[in-house]
N, C-alpha and C positions, 0 to 999 in steps of 0.2 A: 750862268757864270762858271760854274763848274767844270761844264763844256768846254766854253773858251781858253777856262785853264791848262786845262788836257793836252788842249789843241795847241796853245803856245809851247807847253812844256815837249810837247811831240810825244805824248803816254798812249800806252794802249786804253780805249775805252771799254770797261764791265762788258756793259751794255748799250744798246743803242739810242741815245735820248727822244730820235723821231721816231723811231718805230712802238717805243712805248707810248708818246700821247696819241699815234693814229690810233695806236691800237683801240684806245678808248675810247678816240673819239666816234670809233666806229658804230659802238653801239652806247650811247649813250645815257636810255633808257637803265641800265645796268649801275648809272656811277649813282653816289652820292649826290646830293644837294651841292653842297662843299667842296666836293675832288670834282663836279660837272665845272663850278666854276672856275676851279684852280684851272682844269684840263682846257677851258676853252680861253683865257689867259694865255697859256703858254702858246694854244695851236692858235693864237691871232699872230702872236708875233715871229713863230716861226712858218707861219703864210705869209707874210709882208717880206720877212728873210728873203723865203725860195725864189719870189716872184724878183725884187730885185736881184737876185744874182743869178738867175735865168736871164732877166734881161740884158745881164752887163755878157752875159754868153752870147747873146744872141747880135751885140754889137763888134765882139768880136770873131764873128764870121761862120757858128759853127752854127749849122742848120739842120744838118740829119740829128735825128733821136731813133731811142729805140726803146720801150717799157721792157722795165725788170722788174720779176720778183725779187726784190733785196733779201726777204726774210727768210728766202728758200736756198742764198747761200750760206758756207761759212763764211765768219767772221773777216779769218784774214785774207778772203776774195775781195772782201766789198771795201776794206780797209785803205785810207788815202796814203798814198807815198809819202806826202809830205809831212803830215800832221799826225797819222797814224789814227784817225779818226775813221769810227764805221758807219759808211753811208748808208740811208736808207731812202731821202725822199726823190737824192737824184746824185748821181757822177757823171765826170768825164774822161772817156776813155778813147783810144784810136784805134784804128785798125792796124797799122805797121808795128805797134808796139801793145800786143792785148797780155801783156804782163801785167801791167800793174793800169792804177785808175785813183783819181785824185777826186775831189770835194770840187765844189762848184767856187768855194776860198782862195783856190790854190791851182787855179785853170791857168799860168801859165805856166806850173812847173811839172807839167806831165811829160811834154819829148820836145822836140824841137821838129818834130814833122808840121806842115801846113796842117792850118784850121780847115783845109776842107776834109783832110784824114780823119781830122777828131768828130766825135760824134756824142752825144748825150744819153745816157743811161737813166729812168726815172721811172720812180713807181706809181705816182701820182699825176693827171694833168693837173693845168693851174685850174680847171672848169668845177674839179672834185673837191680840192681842198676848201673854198668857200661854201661848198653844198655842206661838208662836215661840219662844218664852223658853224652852218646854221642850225645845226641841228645841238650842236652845244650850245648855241646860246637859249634855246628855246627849252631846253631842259633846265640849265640853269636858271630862266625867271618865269617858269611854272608854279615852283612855286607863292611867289608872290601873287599872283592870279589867282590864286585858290585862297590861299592864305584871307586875301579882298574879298572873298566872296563869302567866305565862313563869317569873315567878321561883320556881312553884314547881313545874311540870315538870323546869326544869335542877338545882333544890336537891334534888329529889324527899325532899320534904317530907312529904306522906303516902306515902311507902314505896311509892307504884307509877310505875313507867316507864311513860312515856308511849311510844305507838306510833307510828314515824315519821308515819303518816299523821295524828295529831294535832300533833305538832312542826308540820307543813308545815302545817297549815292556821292554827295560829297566826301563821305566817311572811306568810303569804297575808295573815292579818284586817292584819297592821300596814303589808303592802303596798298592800290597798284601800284601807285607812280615812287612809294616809297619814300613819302617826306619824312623830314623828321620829327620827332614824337616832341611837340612844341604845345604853350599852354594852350594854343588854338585847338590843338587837333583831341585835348584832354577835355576842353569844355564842350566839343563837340559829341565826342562819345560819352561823357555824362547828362546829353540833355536827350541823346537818345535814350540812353537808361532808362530814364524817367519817363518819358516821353512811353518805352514799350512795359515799362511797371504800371502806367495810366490805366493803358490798354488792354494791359490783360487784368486788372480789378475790374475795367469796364464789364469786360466781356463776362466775365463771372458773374456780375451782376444782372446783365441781360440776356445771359442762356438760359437753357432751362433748368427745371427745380432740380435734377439730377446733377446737372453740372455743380449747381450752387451746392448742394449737399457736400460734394467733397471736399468744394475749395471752404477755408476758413473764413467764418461771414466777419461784414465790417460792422464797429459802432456807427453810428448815426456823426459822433464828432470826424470819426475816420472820411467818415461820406461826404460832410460838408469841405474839410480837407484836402482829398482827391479831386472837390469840385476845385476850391480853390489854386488848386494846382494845377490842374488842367487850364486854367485859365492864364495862369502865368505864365506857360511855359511859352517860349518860341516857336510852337509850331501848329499849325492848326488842324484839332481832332476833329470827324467829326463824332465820334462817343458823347462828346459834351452835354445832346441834347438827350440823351438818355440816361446820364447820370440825374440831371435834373428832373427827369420826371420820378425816375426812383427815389428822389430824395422827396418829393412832393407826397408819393404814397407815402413813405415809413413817416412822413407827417403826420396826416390824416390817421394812421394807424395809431401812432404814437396817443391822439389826441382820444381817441376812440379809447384806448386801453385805458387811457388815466378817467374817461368816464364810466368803465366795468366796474374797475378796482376803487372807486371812489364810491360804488352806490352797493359794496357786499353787505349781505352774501348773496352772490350771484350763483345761477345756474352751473353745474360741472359742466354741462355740456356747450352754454354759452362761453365760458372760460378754454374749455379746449377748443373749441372751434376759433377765437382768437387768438390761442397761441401756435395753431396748425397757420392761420393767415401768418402771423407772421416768422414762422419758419418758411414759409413760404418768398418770404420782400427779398433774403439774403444780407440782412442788417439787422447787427441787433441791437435790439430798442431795450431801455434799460425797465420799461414798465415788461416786458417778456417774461425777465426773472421773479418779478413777482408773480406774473400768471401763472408759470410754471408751477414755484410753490405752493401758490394756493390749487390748482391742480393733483401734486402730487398729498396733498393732505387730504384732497377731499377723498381720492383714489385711496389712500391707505386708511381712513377711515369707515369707507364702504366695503373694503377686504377685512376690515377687523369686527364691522356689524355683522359680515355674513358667517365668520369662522364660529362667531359667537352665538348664533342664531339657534334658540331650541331645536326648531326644526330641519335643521342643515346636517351634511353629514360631517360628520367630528373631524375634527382636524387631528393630526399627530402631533408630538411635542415638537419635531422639528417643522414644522408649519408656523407652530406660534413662535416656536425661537425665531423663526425668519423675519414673522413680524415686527416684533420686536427690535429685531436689529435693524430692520426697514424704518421703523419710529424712531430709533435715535439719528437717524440722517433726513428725516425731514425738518423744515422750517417748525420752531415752536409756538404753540398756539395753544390755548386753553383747551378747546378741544382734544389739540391733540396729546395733549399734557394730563388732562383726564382718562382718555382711552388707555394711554401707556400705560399707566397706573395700576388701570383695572386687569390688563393683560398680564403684566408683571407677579403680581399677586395671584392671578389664576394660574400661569405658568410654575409661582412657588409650590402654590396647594398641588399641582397635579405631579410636579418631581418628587416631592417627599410621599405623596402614596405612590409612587411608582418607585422609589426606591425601597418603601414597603415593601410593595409585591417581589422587589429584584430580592428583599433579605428572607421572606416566607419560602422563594421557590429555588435558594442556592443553600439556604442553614442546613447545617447536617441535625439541630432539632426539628425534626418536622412539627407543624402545627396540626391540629385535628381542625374537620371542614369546618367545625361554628368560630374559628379564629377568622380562618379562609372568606366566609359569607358575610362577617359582618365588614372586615375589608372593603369586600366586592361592595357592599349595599350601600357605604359611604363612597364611594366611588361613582355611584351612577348620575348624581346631578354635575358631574365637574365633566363642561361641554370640551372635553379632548381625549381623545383615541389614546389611551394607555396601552403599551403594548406587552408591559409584563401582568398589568393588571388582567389583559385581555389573555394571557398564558393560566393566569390561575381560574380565570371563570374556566377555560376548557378544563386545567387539572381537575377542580372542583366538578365539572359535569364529568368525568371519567371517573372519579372519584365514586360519587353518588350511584354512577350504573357499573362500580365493580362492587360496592356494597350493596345492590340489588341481586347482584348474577352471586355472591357470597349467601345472602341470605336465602334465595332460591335453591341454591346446593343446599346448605345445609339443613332446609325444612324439604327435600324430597323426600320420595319414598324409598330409595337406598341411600347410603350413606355413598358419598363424594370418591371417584376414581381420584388415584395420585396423581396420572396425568393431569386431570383439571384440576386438581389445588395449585402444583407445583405451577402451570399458567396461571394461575391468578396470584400466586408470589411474588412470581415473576413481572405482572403487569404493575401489583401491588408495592415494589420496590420501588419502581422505574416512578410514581409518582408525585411530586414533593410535599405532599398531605400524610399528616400521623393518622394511621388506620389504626382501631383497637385489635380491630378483627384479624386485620396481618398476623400480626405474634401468636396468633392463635393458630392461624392456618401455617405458619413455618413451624410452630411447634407439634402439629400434624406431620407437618408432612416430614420434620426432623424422625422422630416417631417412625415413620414406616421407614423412611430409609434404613433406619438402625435395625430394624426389623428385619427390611429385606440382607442387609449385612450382614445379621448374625445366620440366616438363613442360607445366604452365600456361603461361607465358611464353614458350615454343618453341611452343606451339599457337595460345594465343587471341591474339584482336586486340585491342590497349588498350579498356578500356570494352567487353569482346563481352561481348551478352547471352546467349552460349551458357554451361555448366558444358562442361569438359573430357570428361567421359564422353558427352556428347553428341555432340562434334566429333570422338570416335572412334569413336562405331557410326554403325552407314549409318543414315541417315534414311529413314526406312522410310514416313513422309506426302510423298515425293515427288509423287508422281501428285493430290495433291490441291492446286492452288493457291492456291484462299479458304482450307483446313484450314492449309498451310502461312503462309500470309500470317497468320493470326489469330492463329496459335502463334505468329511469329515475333515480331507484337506485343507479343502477351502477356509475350514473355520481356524484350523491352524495356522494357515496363511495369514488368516485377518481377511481374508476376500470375501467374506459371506456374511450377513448381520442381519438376516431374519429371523424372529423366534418363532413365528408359530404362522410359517405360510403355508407347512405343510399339511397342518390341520384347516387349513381355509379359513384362518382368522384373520379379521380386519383390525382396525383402530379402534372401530366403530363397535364390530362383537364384542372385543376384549370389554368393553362395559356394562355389558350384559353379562352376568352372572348365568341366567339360563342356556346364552350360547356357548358362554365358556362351559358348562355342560354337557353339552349336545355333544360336541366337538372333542370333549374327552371321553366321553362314551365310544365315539366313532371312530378315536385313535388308536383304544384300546383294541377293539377291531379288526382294525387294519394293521396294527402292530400283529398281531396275534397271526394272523392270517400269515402276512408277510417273512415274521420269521419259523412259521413252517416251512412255506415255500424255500426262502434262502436255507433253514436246514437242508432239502430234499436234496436241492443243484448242491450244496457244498460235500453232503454224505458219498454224493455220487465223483467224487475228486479224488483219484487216486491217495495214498496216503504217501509225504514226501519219504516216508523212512523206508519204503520198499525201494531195492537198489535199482532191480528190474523196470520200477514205472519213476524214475526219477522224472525222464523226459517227459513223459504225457502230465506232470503235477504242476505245468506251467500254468494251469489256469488258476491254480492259487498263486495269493499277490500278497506278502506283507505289508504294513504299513509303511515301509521304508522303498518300497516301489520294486524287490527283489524277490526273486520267488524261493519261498523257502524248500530249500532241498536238502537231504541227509539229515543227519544227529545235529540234536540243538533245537529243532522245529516241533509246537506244540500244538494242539487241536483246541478249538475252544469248545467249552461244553455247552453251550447256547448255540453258536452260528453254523459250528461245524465247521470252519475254516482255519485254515493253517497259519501260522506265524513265527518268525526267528524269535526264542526265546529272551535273545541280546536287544531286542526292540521295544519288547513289550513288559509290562509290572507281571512278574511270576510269585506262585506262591513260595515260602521260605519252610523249608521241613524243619528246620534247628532254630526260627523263631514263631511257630506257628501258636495263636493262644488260645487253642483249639486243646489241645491236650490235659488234661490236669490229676494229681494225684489217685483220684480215685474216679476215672471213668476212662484211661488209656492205657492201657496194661502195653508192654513195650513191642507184642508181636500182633494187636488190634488194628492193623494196618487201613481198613474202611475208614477209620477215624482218623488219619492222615490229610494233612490240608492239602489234597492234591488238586482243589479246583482250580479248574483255569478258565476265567472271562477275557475276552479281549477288549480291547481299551474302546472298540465300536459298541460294543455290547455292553459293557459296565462303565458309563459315561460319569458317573458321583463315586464319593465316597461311601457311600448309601448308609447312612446313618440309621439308628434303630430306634422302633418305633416307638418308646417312651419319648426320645429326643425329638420327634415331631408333634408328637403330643402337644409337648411341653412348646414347643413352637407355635402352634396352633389356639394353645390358651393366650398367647400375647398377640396373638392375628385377632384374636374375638374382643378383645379392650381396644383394637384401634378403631378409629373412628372414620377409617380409611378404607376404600377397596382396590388390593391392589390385584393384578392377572399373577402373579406368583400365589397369592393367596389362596385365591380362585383352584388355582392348579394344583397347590398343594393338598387343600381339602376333598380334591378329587385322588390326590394320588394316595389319600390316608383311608378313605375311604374301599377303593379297589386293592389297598393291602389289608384292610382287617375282612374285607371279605373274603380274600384268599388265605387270611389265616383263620378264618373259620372253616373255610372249606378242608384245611390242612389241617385243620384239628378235628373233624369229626372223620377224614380219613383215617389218621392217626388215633381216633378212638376206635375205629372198627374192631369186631373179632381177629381177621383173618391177619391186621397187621400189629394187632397188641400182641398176638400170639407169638409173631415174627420178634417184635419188640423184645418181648418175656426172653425167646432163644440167643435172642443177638445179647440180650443182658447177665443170662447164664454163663453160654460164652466167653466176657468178657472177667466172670467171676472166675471160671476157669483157668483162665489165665494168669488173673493174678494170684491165684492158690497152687501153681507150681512152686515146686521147691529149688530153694536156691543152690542146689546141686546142679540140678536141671539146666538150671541157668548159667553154670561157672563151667557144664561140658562144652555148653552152646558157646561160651568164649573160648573155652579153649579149642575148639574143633576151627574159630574163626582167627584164633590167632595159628594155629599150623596152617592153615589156608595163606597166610601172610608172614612167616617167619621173618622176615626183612624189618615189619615194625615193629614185631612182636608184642608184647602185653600184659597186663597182671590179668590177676584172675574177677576182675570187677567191670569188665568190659561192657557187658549185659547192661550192669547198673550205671555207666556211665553213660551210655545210651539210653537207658529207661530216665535217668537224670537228666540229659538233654533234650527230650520231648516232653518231660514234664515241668521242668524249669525252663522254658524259649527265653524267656523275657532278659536274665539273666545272663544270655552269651550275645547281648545285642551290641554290647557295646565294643568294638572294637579295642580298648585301652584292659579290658576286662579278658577277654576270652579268643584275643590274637595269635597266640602262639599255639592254642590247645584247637582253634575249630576245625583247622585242615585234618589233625589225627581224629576227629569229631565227625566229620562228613565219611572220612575211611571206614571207622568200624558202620556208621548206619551202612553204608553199604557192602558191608560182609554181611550184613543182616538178610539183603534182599531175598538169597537161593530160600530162604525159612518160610519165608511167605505163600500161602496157599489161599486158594479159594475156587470157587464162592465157597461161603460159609453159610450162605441162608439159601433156600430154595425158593425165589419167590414166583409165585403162578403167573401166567400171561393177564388175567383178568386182574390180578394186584397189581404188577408191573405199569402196564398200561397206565391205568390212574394216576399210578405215582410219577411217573415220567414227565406226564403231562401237566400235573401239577407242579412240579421241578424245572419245568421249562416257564409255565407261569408266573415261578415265584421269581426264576433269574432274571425276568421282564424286572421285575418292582426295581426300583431305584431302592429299597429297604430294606435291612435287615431283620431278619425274623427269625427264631429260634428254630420254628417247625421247616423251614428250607432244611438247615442242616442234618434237623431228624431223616428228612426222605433221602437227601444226599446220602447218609452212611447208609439208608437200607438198602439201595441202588445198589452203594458203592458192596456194601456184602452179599449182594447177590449175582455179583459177576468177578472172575477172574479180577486180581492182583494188576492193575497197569504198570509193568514193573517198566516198560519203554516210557514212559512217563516220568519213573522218579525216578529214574538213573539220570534223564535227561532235566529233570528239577538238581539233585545232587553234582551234575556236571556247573550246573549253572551258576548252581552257589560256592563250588567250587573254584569259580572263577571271577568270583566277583570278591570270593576270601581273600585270593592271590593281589587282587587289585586294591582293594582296604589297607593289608598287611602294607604293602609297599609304600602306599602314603603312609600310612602310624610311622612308618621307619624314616620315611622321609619328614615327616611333621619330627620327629622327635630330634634326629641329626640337627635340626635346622634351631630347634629350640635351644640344643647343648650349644652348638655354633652361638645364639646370641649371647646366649648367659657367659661363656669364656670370653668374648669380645667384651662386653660391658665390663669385665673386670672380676668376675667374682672368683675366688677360689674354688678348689679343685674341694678342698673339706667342707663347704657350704653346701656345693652342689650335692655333695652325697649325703650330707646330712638332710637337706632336703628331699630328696629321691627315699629315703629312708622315711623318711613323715610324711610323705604322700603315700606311700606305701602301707601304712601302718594306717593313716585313716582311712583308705580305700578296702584293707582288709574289713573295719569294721561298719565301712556302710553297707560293704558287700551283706556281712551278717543280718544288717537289720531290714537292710532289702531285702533278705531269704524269706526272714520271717513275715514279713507284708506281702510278699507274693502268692506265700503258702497258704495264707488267708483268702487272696483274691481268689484263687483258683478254687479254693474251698466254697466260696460262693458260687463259684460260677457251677460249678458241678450240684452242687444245690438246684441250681435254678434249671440245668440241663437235664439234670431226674423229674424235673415236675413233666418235660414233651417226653422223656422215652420211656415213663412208668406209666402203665391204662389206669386212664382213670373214665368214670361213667361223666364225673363234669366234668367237662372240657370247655368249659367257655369261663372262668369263674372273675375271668377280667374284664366280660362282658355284663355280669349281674350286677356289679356292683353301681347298680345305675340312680342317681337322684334328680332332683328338678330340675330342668330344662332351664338353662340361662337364657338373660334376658336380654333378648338380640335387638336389636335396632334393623337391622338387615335383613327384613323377614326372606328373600330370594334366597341369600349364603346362606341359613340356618337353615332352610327346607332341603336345598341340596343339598345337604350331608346330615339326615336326624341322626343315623348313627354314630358320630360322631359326638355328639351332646354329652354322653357321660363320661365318655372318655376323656375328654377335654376338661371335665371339673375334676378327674377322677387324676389326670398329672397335673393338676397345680403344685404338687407336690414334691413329683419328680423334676419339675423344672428349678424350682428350687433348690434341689440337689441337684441337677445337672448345673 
């Protein structure tokens, strides 16, 4: 209609109305249900059109044609003159006039040329357009056909089921052909549903026991169900007959169970073996869950007989916890309602003594082992593996065999090395049992440590790189001076920490008492030996102070790794080797406590502290021998053996033997007589008159007009060597020691000698004993006696103490400048803080005024000491016929435990009762 309207009005047409329904009708397969029918509607009636108004052409006369593609022109080619309509299934046009072309409507208003000019233009024969048309109507009542045939599959109308595989291809035809989704085609694909849900429970059902495992098994109602359904549906399975025979077993099964569980208590093994059949059907039967249960009861009741079984191996607490929680997820049953019970209860008894044991072996009170064992002893009928209780039986057996290996030590036949106490402290701490015996043995071995401490600090020098066992046995690398120089590094480094490998002790010797003998025997030795030897090489070394052999004194080496060469470098009187003064501890001339009132007359120069040991060579502070004594009596109360002990008793003993030998020296004719001279001598001296004395300053101050002098120079100088102690202090005697060091050295031109004569055959002896006694790590009164007879029987070392007075000289210079610096710095805070200018100095005035009078009362205490001392220095350099009198005084033998330590050292015995005394004053 719309068309035709166009057509009267004479309007352009859109589009072309026949070329859109060929178009469709072309492929028809492609349209809708709906638009196939509308489409083959319209192309009926515009086929009946064409065909009439072709034929009213062909009555008037025009007979030629010619097929065109219409759609392949434009629009306003194909368009009719008249109507303005755009052709497509056919025109007519001429050949005299191929401008324009009209509608098959309007064939006479094209020209006025003959019909035979005109000719027909057309896309279509009339042969094609009925072949289209058939092919639309066949589309459009397709689906009626189908639609008939669905409905009478699902009605099953002729009395046969259809077989899924025909359902599905029905399903298929309405999915290709694209019908529309209608209640037929919805009931269709819901009985397939069902139909492949049937199918696959089937299959589940009759695969194997694998398969059924995964899939989800059915009730026995499910089963009857799927039968029932399978039977209704529309289509015929053949599964059917296999659902049926399964449902006939889980019958038979069924029936079976409810005869097990009907006649309990039945076998476990009968019951599993039932309940594996029916894991097996893939249905589950509602008598199963009671198999099961009575299953898992009788299983956790033969796990709870065997845990609990005397003879079985113990379970742990978490085995029976597991129980337990295993017992409240089974089925309840008197039985098992019983066992729980009992498990429960044993499980409480075995946590509260296990928490026992946890509080015995974490308290910071320890228990003693009869707390420990009656624990354990209640503990061994409760059948579970305690595992702190099973911590204290081991504490307990360690316990027991450290109070064995304790009582063992202490009933041997020496008494106990520190190293083994201090191990069994140690093991004895670490265990959570009160030992009585502990506190016993840490108050041992507290005991020596203190011991060894105060020993430490009577021996070593602040900061010495030696250990104490060291500076008790002899040094037995004497004789080597690069080996002892390297060691000696070494130990100041911290790179060396053996005490006694030179002496070839073990861990093992060191507890042997007689090897720690042997071995000092054979140090003393090799010391002895050795520092001959390094005398001979070091005598034989240029001396650095000749100008001429500076170069060749490169084989001496300071401790500072520099060769000493020129002024400043000392010799030591032991090694014989050279050293920078600045490196090494030197004697002090203006604080030596060597001199005193009545035994240094001020020109007695032998009696001068001029020795010099080097720091290789005098390793201690070498304390004297009362003070080791007195050490030695608190060595013999301990109840301890330690290798300093050991060492020391050796080193007390090889000093009273050289101070015996140095005293029957020293009581000879030949050097009492020397003694008697050097004693005259020094009476001489003091019995000059003090003229004598005031020329000698005045001769030393025109020598010096620059510092000039009173007439008391002598005496300030015989005052400064016999009061040292006195100008120690820096705050004391700062300003006066530089004019102090100056006059001793105007003194030096005065000094002469020798002053004694002594023979090669006296010499000898005493040298060697001088060298022996510089070996001791000890102080002995008779060293110093042979030293000044030495020292008066050879020349004045006056290269010596000019190069001592340079040194002190320069360390006065370095003192003074800190006191000036400490004091600056003092006045600096006190101004800063705020104090007045008249505080300060009345302060400085009162410090003043008390320092004058400690000074005084100091004098007088000094004059005392020194008074003793020369007391005790007249008993070695007066003859006397006894000379041992500190040896007679001998009484009974103490009563040693340690019969090995008392046998090595008898002499030792009175000595040791004989300083109990002096240790108390020390």
């Amino acid at each position: 209609q719309c068309i035709e309207h166009y057509r009267r009005l004479r309007r352009y047409c859109v589009f072309s109305h026949e070329e859109l329904i060929c178009k469709m009708a072309a492929f028809p397969e492609t349209l809708d249900l709906n638009l196939a029918v509308a489409v083959h509607k319209e192309m009926f009636i515009m086929v009946q059109e064409e065909r009439r108004l072709r034929k009213a052409l062909l009555e008037k006369g025009v007979t030629e044609a010619e097929r065109e593609a219409f759609e392949l022109l434009p629009d306003d080619e194909r368009q009719c003159i008249k109507c303005k309509t755009t052709c497509f299934l056919s025109a007519l046009a001429c050949y005299d006039c191929p401008d324009g072309l009209v509608c098959l409507s309007h064939i006479n208003d094209l020209c006025k040329c003959s019909s035979s000019r005109q000719y027909l233009r057309y896309r279509y024969t009339l042969d094609e357009l009925p072949t289209m048309l058939h092919k639309l109507k066949i589309r459009a009542e397709s689906f009626d056909t189908w639609a008939n045939n669905v409905r009478v599959a699902l009605e099953v109308e002729d009395g046969r089921k259809r077989s899924f595989e025909e359902l599905r291809a029905l399903e298929s035809e309405a999915r290709e052909r694209r019908f529309p989704n209608s209640e037929l085609l919805q009931r269709l694909k819901n009985c397939l549903s069902e139909v492949e849900a049937c199918i696959s429970q089937v299959l589940g059902l009759v695969s194997g026991q694998v398969a059924r495992m995964d899939t989800p098994q059915l009730t026995l109602t499910e089963l009857r169900v799927l039968l029932e359904q399978m039977g209704s549906l529309p289509c015929a399975m053949h599964q059917i007959g296999d659902v049926r025979d399964v449902l006939e077993q889980v019958e038979a099964y069924q029936a079976e169970a409810r005869e097990a569980l009907a006649t309990l208590p039945s076998s476990p093994g009968l019951l599993q073996s039932l309940l594996e059949r029916g894991q097996q059907l893939g249905v589950e039967v509602p008598e199963a869950h009671q198999l099961q249960q009575q299953v898992e009861q009788a299983q956790w009741l033969d796990e709870v007989k065997q845990a609990l079984a005397p003879s079985a191996h113990r379970g742990s607490l978490v085995i029976m916890q597991g129980l337990l929680v295993m017992g409240a997820k089974i089925a309840s049953s008197p039985s098992v309602d019983k066992a729980r019970a009992e498990l429960q209860e044993l499980l409480t008894i075995a946590e509260r003594w296990e928490e026992k044991a946890h509080f015995c072996l974490e308290a910071r009170q320890k228990h003693p082992p009869a707390t420990l064992e009656a624990i354990i002893r209640e503990t061994e009928n409760i059948p579970v593996h305690l595992p702190n209780i099973q911590t204290l039986k081991e504490a307990l057996t360690k316990a027991q065999a450290w109070i064995a290996d304790v009582d063992e030590i202490q009933n041997g036949d020496h008494y106990p090395c520190l190293d083994d106490l201090e191990g069994l402290v140690a093991v004895g701490r670490d265990l959570p049992v009160g030992l009585e015996e502990l506190r016993q043995l840490e108050l041992q071995v507290l005991t020596a440590h203190s011991w060894r401490e105060k020993a430490t600090k009577t021996f070593l020098k602040k900061n010495s790189c030696y250990t104490l066992l060291e500076v008790l046995c002899p040094c037995a690398d004497a004789g080597s001076d690069s080996t002892k120089r390297s060691r000696w590094m070494e130990k100041a480094l911290g790179l060396y920490q053996c005490d006694t490998e030179l002496l070839g002790l073990s861990a093992q010797d060191l507890r042997d008492p007689g090897s720690v003998i042997v071995a000092f025997k054979e140090g003393e030795q090799k010391e002895k030996e050795g520092i001959l030897q390094l005398r001979r090489t070091n005598s034989a070394k240029p001396s650095p102070l000749t100008p001429s052999l500076m170069a060749a004194s490169a084989t001496s080496m300071c401790v500072c790794g520099q060769v000493p060469i020129g002024v400043g470098a000392l010799q030591c009187d032991l090694c014989q080797d050279w050293f920078h003064g600045q490196c090494v501890s030197v004697p002090r001339l203006l604080t030596s406590p060597r001199p005193s009132l009545t035994s240094s007359p001020l020109l007695a120069w032998w009696e001068w502290d001029t020795k010099f040991l080097c720091p290789l060579c005098m390793r201690s502070r070498r304390p004297r021998l009362e003070t080791i004594l007195a050490l030695l009596v608190a060595l013999q109360r301990l109840p301890v053996r330690l290798p300093e002990g050991e060492a020391l008793q050796c080193l007390t003993e090889r000093a009273i033997g050289w101070q015996d030998r140095a005293r029957k020296a020293l009581a000879s004719e030949d050097v009492t007589a020397l003694l008697q001279q050097l004693a005259e001598l020094r009476q001489q001296l003091q019995a000059k008159p003090r003229s004598e004395e005031a020329s000698v300053c005045t001769l030393a101050t025109a020598c010096d007009p620059i510092r000039g002098g009173s007439g008391n120079t002598v005496s300030k100088v015989q005052g400064l060597l016999e009061n040292g102690d006195t100008v120690t202090t820096p705050e004391n005697i700062a300003p006066a020691k530089g004019s102090d060091l100056e006059l001793l050295s105007s003194l030096l031109p005065q000094l002469t000698g020798p002053v004694l004569k002594l023979p090669e055959a006296i010499r000898a002896p005493l040298e060697e004993l001088m060298m022996e006694g510089d070996l001791l790590e000890v102080t002995l009164d008779e060293n110093h006696s042979i030293w000044q007879l030495l020292q008066a029987g050879q020349p004045p070392d006056l290269d010596r103490i000019r190069t001592l007075l340079e040194l002190e000289k320069l360390e006065h210079q370095g003192s003074r400048t800190r006191s000036r610096a400490l004091e600056r710095r003092r006045r600096r805070q006190k101004v800063d803080q705020g104090g007045k200018v008249e505080d300060l100095v009345q302060q400085e005035l009162q410090s003043k005024r008390a320092r004058s009078s400690g000074i005084t009362s100091q004098e007088g205490q000094k004059k005392e000491h020194f008074q003793e001392k020369a007391d005790r220095e007249n008993i070695f350099l007066t003859p006397s016929t006894d000379n041992s009198p500190f040896l007679k005084r001998n009484q009974n033998n103490l009563q040693h435990k340690d019969s090995g330590s008392s046998a090595a050292c008898p002499s030792l015995m009175p000595l040791l009762q004989l300083s109990c005394h002096d240790e108390q004053e020390l």
